[in-house]
N, C-alpha and C positions, 0 to 999 in steps of 0.2 A: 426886608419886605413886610414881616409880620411883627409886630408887639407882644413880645414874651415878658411873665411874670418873674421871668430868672433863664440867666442863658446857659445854664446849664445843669445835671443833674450831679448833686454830690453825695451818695451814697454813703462816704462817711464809713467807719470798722465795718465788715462785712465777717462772719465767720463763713469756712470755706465748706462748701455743700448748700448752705443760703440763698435764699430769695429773696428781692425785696422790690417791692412799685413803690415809683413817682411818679406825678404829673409835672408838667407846666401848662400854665394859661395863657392859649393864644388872645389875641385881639387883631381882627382886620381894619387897621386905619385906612386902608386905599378906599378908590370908589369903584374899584370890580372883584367880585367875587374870583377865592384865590384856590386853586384844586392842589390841596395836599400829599405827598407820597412819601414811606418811605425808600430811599435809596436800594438799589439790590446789595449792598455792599453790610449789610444791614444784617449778616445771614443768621448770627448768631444769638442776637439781641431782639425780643418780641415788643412790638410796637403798635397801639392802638391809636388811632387820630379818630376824633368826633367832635364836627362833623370831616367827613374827608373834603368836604366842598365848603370853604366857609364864605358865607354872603358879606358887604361891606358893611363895619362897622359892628359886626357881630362878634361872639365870642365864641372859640374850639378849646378844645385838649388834646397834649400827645399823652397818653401813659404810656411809662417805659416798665415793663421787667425783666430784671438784672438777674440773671443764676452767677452763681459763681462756680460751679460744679465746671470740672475741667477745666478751669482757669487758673493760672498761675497765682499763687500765693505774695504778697505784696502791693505795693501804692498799684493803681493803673490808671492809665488816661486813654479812655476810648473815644473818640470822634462817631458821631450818627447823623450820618447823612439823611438830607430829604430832600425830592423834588418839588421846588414850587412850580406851580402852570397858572399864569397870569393872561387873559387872551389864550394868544398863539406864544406865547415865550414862555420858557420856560429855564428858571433857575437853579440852582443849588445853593443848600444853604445847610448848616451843620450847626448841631448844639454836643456840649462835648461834656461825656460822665466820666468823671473820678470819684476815687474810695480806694480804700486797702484791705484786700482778703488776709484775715488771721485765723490762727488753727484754735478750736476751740478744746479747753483743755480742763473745763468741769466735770467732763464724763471718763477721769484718770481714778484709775482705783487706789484705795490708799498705797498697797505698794507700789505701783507703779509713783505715786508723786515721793515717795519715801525714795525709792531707786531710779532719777530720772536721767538720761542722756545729760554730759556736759560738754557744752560748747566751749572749745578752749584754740581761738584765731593766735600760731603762735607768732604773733608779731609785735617788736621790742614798740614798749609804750603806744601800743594799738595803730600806730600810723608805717605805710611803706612809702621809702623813699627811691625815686627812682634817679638814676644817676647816667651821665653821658649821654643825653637824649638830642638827637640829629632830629631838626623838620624833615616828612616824610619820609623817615625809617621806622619799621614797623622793631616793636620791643615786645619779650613778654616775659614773663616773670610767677615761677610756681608761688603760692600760699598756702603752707599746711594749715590744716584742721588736726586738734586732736580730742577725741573722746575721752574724757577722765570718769566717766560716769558705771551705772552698773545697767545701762541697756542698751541698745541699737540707738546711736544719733542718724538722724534723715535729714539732711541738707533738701528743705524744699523748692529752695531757689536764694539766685546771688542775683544781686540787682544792683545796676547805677544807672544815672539818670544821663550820663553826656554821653553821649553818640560813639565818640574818640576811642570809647574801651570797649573790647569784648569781653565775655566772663565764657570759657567753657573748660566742662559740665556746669551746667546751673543746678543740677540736682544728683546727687548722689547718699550714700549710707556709709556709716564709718563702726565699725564693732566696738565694742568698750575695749577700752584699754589701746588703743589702734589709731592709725594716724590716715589721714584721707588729704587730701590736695584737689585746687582745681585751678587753673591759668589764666592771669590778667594779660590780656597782649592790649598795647594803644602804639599810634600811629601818631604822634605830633605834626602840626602845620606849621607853615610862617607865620600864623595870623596871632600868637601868645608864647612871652617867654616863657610863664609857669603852666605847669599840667595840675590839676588837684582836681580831686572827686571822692564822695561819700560814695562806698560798699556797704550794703547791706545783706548780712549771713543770715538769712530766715529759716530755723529747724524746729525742731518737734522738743527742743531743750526748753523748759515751763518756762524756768528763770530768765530763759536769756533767747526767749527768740527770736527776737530782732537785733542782732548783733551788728555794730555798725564800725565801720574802722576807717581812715584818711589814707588814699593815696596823691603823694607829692613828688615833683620833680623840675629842675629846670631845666629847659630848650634850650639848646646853643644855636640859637641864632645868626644867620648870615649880617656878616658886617652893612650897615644902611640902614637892614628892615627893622623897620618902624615898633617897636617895644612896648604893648599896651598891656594896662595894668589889669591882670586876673581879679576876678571877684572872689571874695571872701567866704568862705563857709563857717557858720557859727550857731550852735545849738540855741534855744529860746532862752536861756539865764543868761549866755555872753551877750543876747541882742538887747534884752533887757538893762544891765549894766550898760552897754554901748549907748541909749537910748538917757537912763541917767546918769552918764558923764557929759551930753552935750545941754541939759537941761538948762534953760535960761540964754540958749544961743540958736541961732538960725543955720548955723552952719550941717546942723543934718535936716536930710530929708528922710522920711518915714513913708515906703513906697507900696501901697498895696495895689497888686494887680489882680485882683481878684474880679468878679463883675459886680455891678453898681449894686444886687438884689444881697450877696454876699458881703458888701462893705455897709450895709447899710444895716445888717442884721448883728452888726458886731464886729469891730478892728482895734487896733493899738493907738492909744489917744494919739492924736495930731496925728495920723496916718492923715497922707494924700493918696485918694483913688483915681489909678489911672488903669484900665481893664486892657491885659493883653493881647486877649485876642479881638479888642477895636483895630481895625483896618488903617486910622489913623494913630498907632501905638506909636509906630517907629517915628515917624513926620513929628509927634511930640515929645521923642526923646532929643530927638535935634535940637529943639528949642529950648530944654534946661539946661538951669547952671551945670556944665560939667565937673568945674573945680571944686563943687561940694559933697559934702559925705551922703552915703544915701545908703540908708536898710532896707533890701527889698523881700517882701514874702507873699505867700497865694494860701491857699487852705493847704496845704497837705506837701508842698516843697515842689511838684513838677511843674509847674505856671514861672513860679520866681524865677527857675535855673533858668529857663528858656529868655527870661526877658533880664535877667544879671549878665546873659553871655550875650545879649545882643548892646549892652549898656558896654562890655567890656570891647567890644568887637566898635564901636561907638569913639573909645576911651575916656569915658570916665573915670578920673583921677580916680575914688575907694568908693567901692561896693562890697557893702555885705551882704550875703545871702543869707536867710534863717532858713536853713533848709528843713525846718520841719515842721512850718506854718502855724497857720491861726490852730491848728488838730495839737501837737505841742505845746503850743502856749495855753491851748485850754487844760492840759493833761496837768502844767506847771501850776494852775490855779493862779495864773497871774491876769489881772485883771484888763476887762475890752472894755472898750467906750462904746456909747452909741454918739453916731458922726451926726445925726439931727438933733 
């Protein structure tokens, strides 16, 4: 209904106790004045609209400020509802902020960074494989943690981004020297022979706290149902190589779902922009070559998975996923194009 500057707010590293404002700039294209709200859903997140009534053809602001105080450590993606009232009708409509809370670890005294917590996931070559998995049987599986270090490790949260897995405790303590555990349980469907998903171990360890490990497995599938091929997970140096080995051929695609104000500020040369959360996403995934390669990434890994599982659910022959976006590849110092 309205013309925004950017559909969304990306807050980008956040340290955890932080605050931070942004705007966006509305614009009223319509010919009646449109009465702004936001949503009661809204409780936690403080939100300013000026003006709350915007005339046709005029220009508003929302500012957002973000605490991160009491919030979960790692990537998040929060949806912010509003009411629009156009006339007598009235809409909803949603602009959605992502970022990732990290512990801020400059205010560590020398000993303390001399004696720190060590994160040690003891899993053979960082990946769990899971084994005999039945559609719609529920599985779970311990993971120890051990402390090798000379302080208290703080397990501040276990994160993944598919729906399929539970993690519980997400948050526990482990003594030096001392071993701590906490349970992957997933449920597989018909809809995928493979299971795979990035875990990320977020603790108060300097060197290592965002610890991240692959779990895989395959579905034994009932004889018939349809076998569609899982998407890829691949950090930014494999998307990179993936990207120059097809150099000089058509055969991949380079798929940024991010929105038009994010791709336009910076992408992976010959990325094509297609924004997931357009209403016509899916309608135009129907319509591409399936049989070709295709890399897909968002700022920061949660947009992509959303829109590599709908690709996969789709069957597109290979999907990579970069599950740790344009935020990653800047980290890698490997270079963006500008797409005008």
């Amino acid at each position: 209904m309205l013309n925004a500057d950017k559909d969304g707010f990306n807050f980008g590293k956040l340290f955890y106790g932080s605050k931070k404002t942004q705007q966006v700039r509305l614009h009223n294209t319509l010919e009646d004045s449109v009465h702004i709200e936001p949503a009661e859903t809204n409780t936690d997140i403080r939100v300013k609209i000026n003006p709350v009534v915007l005339p046709p053809s005029q220009y508003g602001r929302i500012s957002v400020l973000f605490e991160t105080k009491n919030r979960e450590y790692g990537k998040f993606s929060v949806p912010l509802e509003f009411n629009l009232k156009l006339n007598d009708k009235i809409e909803k409509d949603d602009i959605l902020i992502t970022g990732e809370i990290i512990e801020d670890f400059s205010s560590l005294t020398q000993e303390e960074r001399s004696n720190p917590p060590i994160l040690n996931v003891l899993l053979e070559n960082n990946v769990l494989i899971l084994k005999d998995l039945k559609p719609e049987k529920s599985y779970k599986k311990k993971i120890e943690i051990e402390n090798t270090g000379k302080r208290e490790l703080i397990i501040r949260n276990i994160q993944t981004h598919d729906f399929r897995f539970k993690i519980e405790p997400k948050e526990f303590s482990v003594k030096p020297g001392e071993k701590g555990s906490f349970m992957v349980s997933v449920k597989p469907t018909t809809k995928a022979e493979t299971l795979k998903t990035i875990i990320s171990v977020i603790s108060n360890d300097p060197k290592n706290s965002n610890h991240t490990f692959t779990i895989v497995g395959k579905v034994d599938l009932p004889k018939g149902t349809a076998k569609k091929n899982p998407a890829i997970d691949v950090d930014v140096m494999k998307a990179n190589k993936l990207i120059s080995s097809f150099k000089g051929s058509d055969n991949l695609v380079i798929l940024d779902v991010r929105t038009k104000d994010e791709y336009e500020n910076g992408c992976i040369e010959g990325a094509t922009n297609l924004d997931v959360q357009d209403p016509a996403f899916d309608k135009m995934l129907k319509l591409m070559d399936m049989k070709k390669v295709y890399l897909v990434y968002c700022q920061a890994g949660i947009r992509s998975k959303i829109a590599a599982d709908k690709m996969q659910e789709l069957g597109y022959k290979k999907v990579y996923h970069m599950h740790e976006g344009i935020e990653g590849w800047k980290r890698s110092r490997l270079k963006l194009s500008d797409p005008n």
